[in-house]
N, C-alpha and C positions, 0 to 999 in steps of 0.2 A: 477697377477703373484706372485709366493712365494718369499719371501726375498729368497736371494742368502746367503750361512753360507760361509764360507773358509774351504779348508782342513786341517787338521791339521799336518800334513807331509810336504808339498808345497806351501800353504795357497791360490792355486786357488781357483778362487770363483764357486761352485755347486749348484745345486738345494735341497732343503732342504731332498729332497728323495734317493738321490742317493748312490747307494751303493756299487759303487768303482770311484773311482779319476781318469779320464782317462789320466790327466798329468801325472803324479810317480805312479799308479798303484796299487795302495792302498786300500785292502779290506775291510775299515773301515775306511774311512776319517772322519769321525766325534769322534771317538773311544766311538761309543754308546753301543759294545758292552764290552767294559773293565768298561764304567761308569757303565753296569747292574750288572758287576762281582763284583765291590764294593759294591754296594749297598746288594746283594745279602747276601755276606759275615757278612754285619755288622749285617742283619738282624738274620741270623744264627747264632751268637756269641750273641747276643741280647738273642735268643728262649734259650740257651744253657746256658745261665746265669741266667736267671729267672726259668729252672728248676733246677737246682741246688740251688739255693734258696730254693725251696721249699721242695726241699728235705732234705737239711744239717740245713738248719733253722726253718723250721717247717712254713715257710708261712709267712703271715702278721696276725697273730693269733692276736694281740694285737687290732685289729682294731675293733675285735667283737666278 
């Protein structure tokens, strides 16, 4: 059987898969999808910083 996580609203204890909290009702007791939104975001500001780089700077010309 899978370890048991806590919700994060009510901190009942679910099944690692579950995808609402039948205690408080919650559509995201893990908040797996706000962790994807972060992640998401940095990587996007990440791609959008490196082209700008290479545009305003001219690359890493120095390297070779």
């Amino acid at each position: 059987m899978a370890k048991m996580r806590p919700c994060v609203v009510c901190n009942k204890q679910l099944a690692p898969d579950a995808t609402t909290c039948p205690n408080c009702d919650t559509k995201d007791p893990f908040h797996t999808k706000r962790n994807n939104n972060i992640l998401a975001g940095v990587v996007g500001v990440a791609i959008i910083a490196y082209l700008a780089f290479e545009h305003f700077a001219g690359g890493l010309n120095f390297l070779g």
